[in-house]
C-alpha positions in Angstrom: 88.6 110.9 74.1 90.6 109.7 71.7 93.6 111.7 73.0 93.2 110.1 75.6 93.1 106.7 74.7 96.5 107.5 72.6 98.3 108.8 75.9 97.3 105.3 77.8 98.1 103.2 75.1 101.8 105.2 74.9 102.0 104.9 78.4 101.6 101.2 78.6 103.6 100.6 75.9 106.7 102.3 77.2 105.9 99.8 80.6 106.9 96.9 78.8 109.6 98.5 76.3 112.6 100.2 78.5 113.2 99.6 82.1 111.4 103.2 83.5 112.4 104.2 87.1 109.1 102.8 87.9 109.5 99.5 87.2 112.5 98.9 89.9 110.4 97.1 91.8 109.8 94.1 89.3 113.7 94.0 88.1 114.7 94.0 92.5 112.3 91.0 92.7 113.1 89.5 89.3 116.9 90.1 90.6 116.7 88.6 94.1 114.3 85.3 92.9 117.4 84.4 90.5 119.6 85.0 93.0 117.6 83.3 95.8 117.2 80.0 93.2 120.6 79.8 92.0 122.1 79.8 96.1 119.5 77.1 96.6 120.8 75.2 94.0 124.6 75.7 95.3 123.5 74.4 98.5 124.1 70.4 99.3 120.6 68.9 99.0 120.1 68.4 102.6 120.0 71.5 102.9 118.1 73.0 100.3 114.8 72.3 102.3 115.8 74.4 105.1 113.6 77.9 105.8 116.2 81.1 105.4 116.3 84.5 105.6 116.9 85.3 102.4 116.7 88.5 99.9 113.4 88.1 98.7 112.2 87.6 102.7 113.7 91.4 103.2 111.7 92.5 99.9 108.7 91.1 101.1 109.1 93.0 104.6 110.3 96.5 102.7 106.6 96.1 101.4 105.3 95.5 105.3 106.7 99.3 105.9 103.4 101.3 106.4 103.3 104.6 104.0 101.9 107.8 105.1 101.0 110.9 103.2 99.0 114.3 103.8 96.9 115.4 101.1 94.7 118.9 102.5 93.8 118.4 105.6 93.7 114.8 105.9 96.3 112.1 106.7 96.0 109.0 105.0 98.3 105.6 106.0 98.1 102.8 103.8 100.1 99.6 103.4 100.1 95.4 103.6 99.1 93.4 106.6 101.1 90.8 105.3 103.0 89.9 101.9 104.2 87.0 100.9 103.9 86.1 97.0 104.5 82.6 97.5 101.3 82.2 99.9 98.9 84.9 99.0 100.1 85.2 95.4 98.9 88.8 94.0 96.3 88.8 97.0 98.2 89.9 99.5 96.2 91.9 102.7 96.2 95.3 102.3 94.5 98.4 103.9 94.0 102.5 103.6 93.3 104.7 106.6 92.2 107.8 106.8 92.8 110.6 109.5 91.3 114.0 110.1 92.9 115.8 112.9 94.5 112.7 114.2 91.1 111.0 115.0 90.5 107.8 111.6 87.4 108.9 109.4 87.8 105.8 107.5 89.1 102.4 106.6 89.5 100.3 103.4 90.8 96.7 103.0 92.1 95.4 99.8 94.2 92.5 98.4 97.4 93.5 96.3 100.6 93.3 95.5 103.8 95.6 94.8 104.7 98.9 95.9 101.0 101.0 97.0 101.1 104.8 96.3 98.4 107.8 96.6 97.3 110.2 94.1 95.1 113.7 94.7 93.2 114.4 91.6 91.9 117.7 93.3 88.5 118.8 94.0 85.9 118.4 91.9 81.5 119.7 91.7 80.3 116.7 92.3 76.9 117.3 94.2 79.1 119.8 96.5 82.5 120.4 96.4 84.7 116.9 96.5 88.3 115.5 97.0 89.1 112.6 94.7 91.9 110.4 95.4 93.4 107.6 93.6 95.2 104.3 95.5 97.4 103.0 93.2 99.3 99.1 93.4 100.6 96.8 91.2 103.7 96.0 88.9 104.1 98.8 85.7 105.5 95.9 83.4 103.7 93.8 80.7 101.8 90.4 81.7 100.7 91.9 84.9 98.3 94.8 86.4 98.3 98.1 87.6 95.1 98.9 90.1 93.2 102.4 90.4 91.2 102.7 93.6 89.0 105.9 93.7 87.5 107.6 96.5 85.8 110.8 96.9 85.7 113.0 100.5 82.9 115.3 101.0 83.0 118.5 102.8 81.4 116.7 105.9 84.6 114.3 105.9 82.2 111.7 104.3 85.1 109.2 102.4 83.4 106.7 100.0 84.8 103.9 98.1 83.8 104.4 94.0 85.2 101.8 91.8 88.4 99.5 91.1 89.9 100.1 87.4 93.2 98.7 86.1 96.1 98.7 82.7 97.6 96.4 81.4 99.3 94.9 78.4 99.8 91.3 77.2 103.3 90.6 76.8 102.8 89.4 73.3 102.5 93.0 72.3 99.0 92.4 71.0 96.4 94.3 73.4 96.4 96.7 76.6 93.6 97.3 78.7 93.2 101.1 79.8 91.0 102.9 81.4 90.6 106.8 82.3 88.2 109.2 84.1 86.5 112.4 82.6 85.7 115.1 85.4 82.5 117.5 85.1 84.6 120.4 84.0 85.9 118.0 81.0 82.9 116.1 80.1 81.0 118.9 78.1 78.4 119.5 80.0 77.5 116.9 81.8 77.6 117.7 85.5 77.8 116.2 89.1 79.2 113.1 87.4 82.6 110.7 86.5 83.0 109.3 82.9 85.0 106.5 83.2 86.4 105.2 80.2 87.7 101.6 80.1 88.5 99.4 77.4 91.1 97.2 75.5 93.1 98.6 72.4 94.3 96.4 69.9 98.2 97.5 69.3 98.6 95.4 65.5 95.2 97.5 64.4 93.5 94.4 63.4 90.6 94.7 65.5 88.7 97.9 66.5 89.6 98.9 70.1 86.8 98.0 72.8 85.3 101.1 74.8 82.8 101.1 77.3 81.7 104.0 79.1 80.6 104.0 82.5 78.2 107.5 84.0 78.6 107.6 88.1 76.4 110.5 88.9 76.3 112.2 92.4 73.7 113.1 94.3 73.1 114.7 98.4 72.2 110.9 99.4 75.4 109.3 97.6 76.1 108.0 93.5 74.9 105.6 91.4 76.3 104.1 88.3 75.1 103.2 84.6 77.0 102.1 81.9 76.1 104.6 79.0 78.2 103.1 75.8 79.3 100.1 74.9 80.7 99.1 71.2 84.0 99.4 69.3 85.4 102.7 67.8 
């Protein structure tokens, strides 16, 4: 566990040191606001006021361009209703669809912002043999968050919605919030369950990093969840 704790804590870090190819996103908006600001304050006043399409509109649209990805057999589209930081701030509409032989399984609505991405974490023996996938949004920089969405799809094309889990680190250098998950086959023993592992770490080591450990155990009718540990380490 404490491995991975270490590898979060890295990762984070390295979010709010150097630029990573990741973080594009945030230095394109950063890059057109300051452009946008600076041409509004070229302009006469008069006409300052008036509505354009400018840089930051296109960003916003580039983030209306629905995503679509195949993971096994199923097809999953994703994306924003609409974005627009200014009036929906970091609550933008968002959604996730999901496809099996053309014909939608499922549907999930969300609020968000930045780029949206999916992740297969494979199949795991959770009360049968499950897919777990991971919906990822959010800006990889420090001062904001990074969201985890995970859902599970049974053998009978059964999706279900788990939980919501999110990083991130202060830009003061002082703390990160992490979280992971610990799979049956990793969890020594303990089966037809998710470990997850969320907390904050303290990065000047003058407070004991905050764990809390979370069981969500599966059964033929569904999961519940029961938070197991609690404390600092």
């Amino acid at each position: 566990m404490k491995q991975h704790t270490c590898f979060l804590t890295a990762l984070l870090l390295f979010s709010c040191g150097n630029s990573p190819e990741k973080d594009k996103n945030l230095k394109e908006k950063e890059t057109i606001t300051a452009s946008t600001n600076q041409k509004e304050a070229e302009k006469p006043a008069d006409a300052q006021s008036q509505p354009e399409d400018n840089e930051l509109q296109e960003y916003y649209r580039s983030l209306l361009v629905p995503g679509k990805t195949t993971i096994g057999n199923y097809e999953l589209k994703y994306g924003y209703t609409a974005y627009n930081e200014e009036k929906y701030g970091f609550q933008n509409p968002g959604y996730l669809q999901v496809y099996s032989k053309g014909k939608l399984i499922f549907k999930d609505h969300f609020k968000g912002e930045g780029a949206i991405y999916l992740k297969s974490l494979g199949y795991h023996q959770l009360s049968g043999k499950k897919l777990v996938l991971v919906l990822h949004y959010g800006t990889e920089a420090c001062d904001y968050s990074q969201v985890a969405r995970y859902y599970t799809v049974d053998p009978n094309q059964k999706v279900s919605f788990l939980r919501e889990c999110y990083s991130s680190c202060g830009g003061d250098g002082y703390s990160c919030h992490i979280y992971d998950q610990i799979f049956p086959e990793d969890s020594l023993g303990v089966t037809n369950s998710i470990l997850f592992i969320e907390g904050y770490t303290y990065l000047e080591h003058d407070e004991e990093d905050q764990i809390d450990t979370t069981k969500m155990t599966f059964t033929s009718g569904g999961f519940s969840t029961k938070k197991t540990a609690s404390g600092r380490k």
